[in-house]
py3Dmol code that shows the C-alpha trace and the ligand (Angstrom):
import py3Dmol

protein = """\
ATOM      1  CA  UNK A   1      14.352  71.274  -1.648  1.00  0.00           C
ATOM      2  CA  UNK A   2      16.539  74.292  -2.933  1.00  0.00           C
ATOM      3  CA  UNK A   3      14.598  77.890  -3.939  1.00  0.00           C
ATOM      4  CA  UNK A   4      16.457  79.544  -6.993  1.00  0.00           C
ATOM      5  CA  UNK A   5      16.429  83.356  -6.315  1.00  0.00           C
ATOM      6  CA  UNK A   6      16.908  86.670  -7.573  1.00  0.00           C
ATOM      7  CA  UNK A   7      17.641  88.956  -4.428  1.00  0.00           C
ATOM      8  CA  UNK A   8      16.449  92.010  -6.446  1.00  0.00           C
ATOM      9  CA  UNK A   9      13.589  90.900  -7.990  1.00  0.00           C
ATOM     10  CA  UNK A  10       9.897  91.110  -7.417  1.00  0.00           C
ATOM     11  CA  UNK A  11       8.436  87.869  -7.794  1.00  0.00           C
ATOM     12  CA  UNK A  12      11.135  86.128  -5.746  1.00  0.00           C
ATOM     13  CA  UNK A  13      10.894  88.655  -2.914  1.00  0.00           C
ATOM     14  CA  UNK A  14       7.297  87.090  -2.795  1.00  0.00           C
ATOM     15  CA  UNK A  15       8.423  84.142  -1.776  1.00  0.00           C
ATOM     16  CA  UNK A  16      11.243  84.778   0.744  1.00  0.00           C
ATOM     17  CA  UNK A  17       8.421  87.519   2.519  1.00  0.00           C
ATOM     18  CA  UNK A  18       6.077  84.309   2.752  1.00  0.00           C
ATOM     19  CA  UNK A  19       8.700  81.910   3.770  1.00  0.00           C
ATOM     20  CA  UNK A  20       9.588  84.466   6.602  1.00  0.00           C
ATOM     21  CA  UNK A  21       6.073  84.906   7.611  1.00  0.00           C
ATOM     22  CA  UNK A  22       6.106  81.266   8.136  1.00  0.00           C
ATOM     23  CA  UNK A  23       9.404  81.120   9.734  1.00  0.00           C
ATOM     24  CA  UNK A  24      10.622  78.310   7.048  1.00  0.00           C
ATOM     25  CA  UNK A  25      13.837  78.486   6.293  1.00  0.00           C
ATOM     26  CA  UNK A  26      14.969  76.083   2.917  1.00  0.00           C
ATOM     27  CA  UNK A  27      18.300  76.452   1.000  1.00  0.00           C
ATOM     28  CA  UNK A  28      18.301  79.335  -1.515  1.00  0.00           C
ATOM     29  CA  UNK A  29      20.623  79.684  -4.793  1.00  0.00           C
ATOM     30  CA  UNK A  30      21.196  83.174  -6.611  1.00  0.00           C
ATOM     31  CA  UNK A  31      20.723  83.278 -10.211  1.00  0.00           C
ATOM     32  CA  UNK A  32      23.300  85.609 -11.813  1.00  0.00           C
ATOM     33  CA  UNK A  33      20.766  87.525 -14.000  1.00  0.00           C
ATOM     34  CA  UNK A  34      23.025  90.008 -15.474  1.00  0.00           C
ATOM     35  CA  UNK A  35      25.831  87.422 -16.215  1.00  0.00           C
ATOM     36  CA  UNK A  36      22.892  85.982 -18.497  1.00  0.00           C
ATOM     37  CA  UNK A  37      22.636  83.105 -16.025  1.00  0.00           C
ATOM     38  CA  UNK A  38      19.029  82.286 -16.329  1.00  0.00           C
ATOM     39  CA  UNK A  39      18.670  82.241 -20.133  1.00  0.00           C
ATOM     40  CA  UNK A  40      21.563  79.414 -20.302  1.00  0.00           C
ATOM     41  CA  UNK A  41      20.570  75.595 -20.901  1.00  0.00           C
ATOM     42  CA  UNK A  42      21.275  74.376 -17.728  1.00  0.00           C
ATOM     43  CA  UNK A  43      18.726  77.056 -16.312  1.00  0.00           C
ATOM     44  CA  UNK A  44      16.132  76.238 -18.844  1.00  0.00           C
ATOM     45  CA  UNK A  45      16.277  72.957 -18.580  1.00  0.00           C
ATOM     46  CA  UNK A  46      14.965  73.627 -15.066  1.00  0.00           C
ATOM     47  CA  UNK A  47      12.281  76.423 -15.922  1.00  0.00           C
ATOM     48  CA  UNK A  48      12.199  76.829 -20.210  1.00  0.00           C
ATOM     49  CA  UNK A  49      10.799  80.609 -19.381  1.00  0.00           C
ATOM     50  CA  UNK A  50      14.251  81.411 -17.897  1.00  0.00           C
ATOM     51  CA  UNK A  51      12.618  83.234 -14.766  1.00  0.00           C
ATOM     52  CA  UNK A  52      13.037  83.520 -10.904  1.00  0.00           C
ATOM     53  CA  UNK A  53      11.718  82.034  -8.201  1.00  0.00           C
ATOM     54  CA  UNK A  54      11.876  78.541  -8.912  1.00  0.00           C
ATOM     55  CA  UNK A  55      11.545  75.626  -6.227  1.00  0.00           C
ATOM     56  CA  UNK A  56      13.243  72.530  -6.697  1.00  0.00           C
ATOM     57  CA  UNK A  57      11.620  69.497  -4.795  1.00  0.00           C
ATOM     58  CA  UNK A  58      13.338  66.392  -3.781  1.00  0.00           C
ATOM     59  CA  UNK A  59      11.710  64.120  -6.448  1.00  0.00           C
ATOM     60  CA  UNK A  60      12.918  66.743  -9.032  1.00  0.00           C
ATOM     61  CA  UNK A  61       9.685  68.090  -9.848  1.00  0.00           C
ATOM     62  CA  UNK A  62       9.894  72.095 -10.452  1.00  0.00           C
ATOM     63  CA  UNK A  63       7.466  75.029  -9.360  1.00  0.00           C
ATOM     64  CA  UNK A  64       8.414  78.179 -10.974  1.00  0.00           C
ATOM     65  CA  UNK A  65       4.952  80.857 -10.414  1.00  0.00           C
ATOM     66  CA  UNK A  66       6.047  82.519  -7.186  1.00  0.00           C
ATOM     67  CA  UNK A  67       2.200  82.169  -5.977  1.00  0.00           C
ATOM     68  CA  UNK A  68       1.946  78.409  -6.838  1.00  0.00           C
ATOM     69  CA  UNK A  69       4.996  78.304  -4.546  1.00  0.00           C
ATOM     70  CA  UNK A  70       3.883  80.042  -2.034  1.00  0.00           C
ATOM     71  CA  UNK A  71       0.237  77.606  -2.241  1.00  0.00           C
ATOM     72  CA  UNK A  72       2.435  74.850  -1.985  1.00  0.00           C
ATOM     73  CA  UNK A  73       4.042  75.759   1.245  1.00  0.00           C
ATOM     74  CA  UNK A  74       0.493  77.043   2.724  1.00  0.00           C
ATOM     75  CA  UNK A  75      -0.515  73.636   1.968  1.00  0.00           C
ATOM     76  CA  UNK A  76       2.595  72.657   3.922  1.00  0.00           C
ATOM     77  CA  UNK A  77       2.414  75.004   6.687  1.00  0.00           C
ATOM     78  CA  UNK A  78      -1.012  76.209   7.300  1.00  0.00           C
ATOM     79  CA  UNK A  79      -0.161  78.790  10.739  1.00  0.00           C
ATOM     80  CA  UNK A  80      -0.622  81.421  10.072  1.00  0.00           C
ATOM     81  CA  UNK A  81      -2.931  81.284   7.161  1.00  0.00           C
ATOM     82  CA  UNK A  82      -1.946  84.012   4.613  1.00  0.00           C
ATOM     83  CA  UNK A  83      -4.537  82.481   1.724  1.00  0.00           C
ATOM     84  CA  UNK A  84      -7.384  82.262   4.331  1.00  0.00           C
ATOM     85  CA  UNK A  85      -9.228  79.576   6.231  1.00  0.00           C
ATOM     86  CA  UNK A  86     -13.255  79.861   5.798  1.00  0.00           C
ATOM     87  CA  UNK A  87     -14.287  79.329   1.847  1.00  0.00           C
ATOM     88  CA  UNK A  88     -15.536  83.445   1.571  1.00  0.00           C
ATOM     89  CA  UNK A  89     -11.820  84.648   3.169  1.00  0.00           C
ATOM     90  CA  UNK A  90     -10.148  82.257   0.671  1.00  0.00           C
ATOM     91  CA  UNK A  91     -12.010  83.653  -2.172  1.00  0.00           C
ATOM     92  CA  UNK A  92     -11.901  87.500  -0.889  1.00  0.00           C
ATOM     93  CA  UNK A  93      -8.026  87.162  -0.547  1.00  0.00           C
ATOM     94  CA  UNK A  94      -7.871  85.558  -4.031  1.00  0.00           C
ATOM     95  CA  UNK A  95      -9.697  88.346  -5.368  1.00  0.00           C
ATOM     96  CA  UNK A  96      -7.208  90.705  -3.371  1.00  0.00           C
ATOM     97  CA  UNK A  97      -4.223  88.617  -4.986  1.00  0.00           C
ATOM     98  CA  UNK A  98      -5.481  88.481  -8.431  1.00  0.00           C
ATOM     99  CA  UNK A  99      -6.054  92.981  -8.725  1.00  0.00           C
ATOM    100  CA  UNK A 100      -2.973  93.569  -6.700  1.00  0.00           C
ATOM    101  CA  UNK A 101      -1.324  91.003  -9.572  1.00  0.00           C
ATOM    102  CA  UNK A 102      -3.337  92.929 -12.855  1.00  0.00           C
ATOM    103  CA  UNK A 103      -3.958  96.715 -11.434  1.00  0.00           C
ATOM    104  CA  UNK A 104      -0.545  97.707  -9.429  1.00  0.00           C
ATOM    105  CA  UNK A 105       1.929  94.723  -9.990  1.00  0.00           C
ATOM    106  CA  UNK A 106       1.608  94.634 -13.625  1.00  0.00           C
ATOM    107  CA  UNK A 107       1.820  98.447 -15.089  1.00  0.00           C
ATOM    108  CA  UNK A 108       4.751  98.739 -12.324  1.00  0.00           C
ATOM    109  CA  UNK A 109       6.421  96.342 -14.087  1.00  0.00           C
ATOM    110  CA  UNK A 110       5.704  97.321 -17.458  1.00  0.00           C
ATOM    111  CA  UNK A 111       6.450 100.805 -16.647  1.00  0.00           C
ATOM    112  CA  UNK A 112       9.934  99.575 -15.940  1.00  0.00           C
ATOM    113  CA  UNK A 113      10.564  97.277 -18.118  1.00  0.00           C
ATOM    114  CA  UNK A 114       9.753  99.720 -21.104  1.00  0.00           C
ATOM    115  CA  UNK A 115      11.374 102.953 -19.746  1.00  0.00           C
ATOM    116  CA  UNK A 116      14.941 101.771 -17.962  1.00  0.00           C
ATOM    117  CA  UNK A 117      18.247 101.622 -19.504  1.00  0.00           C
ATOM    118  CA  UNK A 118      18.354  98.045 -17.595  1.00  0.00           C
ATOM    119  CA  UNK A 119      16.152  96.190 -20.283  1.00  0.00           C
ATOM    120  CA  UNK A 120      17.535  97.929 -22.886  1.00  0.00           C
ATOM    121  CA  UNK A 121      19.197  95.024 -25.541  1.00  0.00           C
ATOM    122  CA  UNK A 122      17.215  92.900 -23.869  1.00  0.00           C
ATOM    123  CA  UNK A 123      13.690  93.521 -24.153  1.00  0.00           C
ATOM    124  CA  UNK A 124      11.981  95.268 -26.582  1.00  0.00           C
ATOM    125  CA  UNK A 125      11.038  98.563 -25.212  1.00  0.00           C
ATOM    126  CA  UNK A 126       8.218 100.746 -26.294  1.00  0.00           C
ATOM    127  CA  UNK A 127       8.906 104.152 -23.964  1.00  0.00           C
ATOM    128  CA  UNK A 128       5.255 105.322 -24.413  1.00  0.00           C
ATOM    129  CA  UNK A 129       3.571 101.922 -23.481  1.00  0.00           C
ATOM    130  CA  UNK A 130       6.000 102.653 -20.202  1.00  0.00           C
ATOM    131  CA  UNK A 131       4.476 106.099 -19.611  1.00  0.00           C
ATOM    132  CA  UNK A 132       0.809 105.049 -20.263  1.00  0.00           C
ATOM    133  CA  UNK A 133       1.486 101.394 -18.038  1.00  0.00           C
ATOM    134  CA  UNK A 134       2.994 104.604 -15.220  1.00  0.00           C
ATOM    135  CA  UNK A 135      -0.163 106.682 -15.233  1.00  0.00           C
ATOM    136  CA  UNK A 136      -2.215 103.392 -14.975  1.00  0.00           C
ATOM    137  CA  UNK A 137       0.068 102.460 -12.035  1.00  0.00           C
ATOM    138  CA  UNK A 138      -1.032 105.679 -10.789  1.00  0.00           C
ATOM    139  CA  UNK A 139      -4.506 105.748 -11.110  1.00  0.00           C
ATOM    140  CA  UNK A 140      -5.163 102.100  -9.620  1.00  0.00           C
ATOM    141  CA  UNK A 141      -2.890 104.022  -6.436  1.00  0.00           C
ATOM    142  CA  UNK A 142      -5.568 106.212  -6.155  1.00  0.00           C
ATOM    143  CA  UNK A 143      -8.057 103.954  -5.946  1.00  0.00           C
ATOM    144  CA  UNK A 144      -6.469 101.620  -3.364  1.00  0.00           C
ATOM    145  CA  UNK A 145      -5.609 104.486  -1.263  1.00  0.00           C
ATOM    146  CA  UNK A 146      -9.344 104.926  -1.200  1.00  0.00           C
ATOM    147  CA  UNK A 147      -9.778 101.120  -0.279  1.00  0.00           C
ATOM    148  CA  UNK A 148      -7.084 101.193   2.326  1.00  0.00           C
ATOM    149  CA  UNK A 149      -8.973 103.959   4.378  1.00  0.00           C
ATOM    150  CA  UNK A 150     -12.016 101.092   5.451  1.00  0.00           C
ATOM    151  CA  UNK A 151      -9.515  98.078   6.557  1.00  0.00           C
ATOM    152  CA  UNK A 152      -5.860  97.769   7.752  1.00  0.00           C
ATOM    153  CA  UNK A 153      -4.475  95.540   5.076  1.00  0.00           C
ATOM    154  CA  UNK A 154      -5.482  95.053   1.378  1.00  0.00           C
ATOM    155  CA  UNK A 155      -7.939  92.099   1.653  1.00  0.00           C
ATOM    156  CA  UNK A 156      -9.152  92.921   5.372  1.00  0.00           C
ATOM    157  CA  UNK A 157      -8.194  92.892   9.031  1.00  0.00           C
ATOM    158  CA  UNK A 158      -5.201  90.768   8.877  1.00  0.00           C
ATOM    159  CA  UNK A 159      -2.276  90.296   6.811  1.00  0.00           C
ATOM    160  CA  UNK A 160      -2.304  88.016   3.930  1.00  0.00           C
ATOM    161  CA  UNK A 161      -0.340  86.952   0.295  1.00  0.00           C
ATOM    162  CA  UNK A 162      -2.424  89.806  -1.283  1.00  0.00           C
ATOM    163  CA  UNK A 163      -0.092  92.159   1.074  1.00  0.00           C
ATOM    164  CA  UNK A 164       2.827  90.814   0.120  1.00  0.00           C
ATOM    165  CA  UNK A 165       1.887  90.853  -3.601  1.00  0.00           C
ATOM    166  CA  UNK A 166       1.468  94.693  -3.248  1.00  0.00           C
ATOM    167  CA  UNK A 167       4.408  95.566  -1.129  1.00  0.00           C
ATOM    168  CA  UNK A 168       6.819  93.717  -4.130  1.00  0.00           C
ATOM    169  CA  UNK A 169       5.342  95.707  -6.273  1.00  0.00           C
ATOM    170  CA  UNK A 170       6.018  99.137  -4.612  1.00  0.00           C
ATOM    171  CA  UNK A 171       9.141  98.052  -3.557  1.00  0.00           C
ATOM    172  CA  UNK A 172       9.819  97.996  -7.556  1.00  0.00           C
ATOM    173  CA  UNK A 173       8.155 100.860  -7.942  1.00  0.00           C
ATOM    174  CA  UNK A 174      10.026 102.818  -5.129  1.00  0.00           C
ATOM    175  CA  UNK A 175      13.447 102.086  -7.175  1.00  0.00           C
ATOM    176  CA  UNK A 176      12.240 102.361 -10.701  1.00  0.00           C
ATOM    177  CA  UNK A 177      10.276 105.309 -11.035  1.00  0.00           C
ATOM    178  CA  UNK A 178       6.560 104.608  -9.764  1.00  0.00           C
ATOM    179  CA  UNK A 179       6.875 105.524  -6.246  1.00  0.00           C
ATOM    180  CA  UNK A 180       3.736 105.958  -3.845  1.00  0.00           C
ATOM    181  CA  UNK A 181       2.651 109.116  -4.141  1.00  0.00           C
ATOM    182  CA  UNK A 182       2.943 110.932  -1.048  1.00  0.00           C
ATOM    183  CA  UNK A 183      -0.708 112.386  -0.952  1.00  0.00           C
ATOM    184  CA  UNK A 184      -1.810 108.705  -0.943  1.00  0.00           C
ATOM    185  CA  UNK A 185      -2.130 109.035   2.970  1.00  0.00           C
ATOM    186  CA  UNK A 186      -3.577 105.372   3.471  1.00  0.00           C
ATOM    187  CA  UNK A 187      -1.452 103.981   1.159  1.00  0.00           C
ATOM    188  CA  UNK A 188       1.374 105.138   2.605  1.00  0.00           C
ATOM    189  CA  UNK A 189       0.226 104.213   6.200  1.00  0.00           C
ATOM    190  CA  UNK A 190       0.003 100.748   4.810  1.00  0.00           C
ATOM    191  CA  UNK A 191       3.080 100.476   3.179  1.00  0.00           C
ATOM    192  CA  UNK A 192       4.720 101.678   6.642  1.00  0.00           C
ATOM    193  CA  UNK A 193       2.866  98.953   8.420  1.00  0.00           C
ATOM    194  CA  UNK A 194       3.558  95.868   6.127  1.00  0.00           C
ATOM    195  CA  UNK A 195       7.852  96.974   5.591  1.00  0.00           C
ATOM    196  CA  UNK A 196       7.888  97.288   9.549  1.00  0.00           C
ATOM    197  CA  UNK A 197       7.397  93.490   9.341  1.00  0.00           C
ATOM    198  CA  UNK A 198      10.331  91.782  10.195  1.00  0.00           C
ATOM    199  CA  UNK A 199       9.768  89.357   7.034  1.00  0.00           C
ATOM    200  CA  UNK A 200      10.021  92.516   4.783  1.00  0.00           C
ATOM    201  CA  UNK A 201      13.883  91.991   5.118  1.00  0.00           C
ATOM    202  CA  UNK A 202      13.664  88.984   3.694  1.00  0.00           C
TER     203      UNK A 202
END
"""
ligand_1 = """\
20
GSH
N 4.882 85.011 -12.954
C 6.225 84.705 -12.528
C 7.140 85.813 -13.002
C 8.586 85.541 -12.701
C 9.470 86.662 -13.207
O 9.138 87.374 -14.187
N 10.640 86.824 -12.566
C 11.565 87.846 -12.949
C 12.211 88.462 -11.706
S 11.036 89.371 -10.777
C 12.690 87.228 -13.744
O 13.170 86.179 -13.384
N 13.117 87.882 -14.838
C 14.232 87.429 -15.595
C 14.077 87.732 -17.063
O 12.991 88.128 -17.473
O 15.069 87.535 -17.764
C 6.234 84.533 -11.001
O 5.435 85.202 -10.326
O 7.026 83.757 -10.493
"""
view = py3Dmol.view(width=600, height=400)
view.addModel(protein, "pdb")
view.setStyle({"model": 0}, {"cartoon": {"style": "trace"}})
view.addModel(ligand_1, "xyz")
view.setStyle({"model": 1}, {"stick": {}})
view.zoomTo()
view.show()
């Protein structure tokens, strides 16, 4: 088993947060983004969308959605359970997963991906579809700030992949332009909490 990686990015910091949670350590290989690595054939031929994380298995079978992955190894390792256990925790921390994905993850992204010099050449970038995906980035803040003042972590009293979803995303957003705003006292209280993990290092 081998876990292609991108130490800076996102969607493969998912992965090594949830590994660490889990205290599973596999073998990891860094994907040269900027040297184009991940858009060559030999790449491609392992995951045709040319993206980060990917898990090799043994058999040669491929997983390359950093949430599948992580599925895989709670399926592997259930302790301790960070999709849930009883049928309604499963489906509240899947409803967690799936806004933290669409209503923070997402603009954060976009907001980067259309604004920053990085993508430039290599994505098409629309700067005003970055500034309206940052004020939607800021608005769904607001409104999980307002969440986060009834329950420690995003999906309830403990800490689960909807967590580490988030914190990705304001990790991106910390060094790209969509920080936390610091009135967002819950939010930030949160945030505080979940990157005094040790995993967070990850
Ligand atoms: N939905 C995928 C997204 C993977 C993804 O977009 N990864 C980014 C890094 S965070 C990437 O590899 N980008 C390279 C590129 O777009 O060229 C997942 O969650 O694994």
């Amino acid at each position: 088993m081998k876990l292609f990686d991108l130490k800076a990015g996102m969607n493969p910091r998912r992965v090594r947060i949830f590994l660490a949670e889990k205290g599973i350590d596999i073998p990891r290989v860094e994907v040269d983004m900027k040297a184009g690595e991940n858009r060559k054939q030999d790449f491609l031929a392992i995951n045709p969308m040319g993206t980060m994380p990917v898990l090799k298995l043994d058999d040669g079978t491929h997983l390359a959605e950093s949430i599948s992955i992580c599925r895989y190894f709670e399926e592997l390792y259930p302790e301790p359970p960070l999709f849930g256990t009883s049928a309604l925790d499963r489906a509240r921390i899947d409803m967690w997963t799936r806004r933290m994905e669409y209503e923070i993850a997402r603009p954060i992204v976009e907001a980067f991906t259309h604004t920053s010099p990085f993508w430039a050449g290599r994505r098409h970038q629309v700067p005003a579809a970055g500034d309206l995906a940052r004020d939607m980035a800021n608005t769904a803040m607001s409104w999980l700030d307002g969440e986060l003042s009834r329950r420690p972590f995003i999906a309830g009293d403990n800490y689960t992949i909807a967590d580490i979803v988030a914190q990705c995303a304001f990790v991106l957003g910390r060094n790209t332009g969509t920080p936390i705003p610091p009135g967002s006292r819950n939010l930030q209280r949160w945030y505080q909490d979940v990157t005094q993990r040790p995993s967070a290092r990850a």
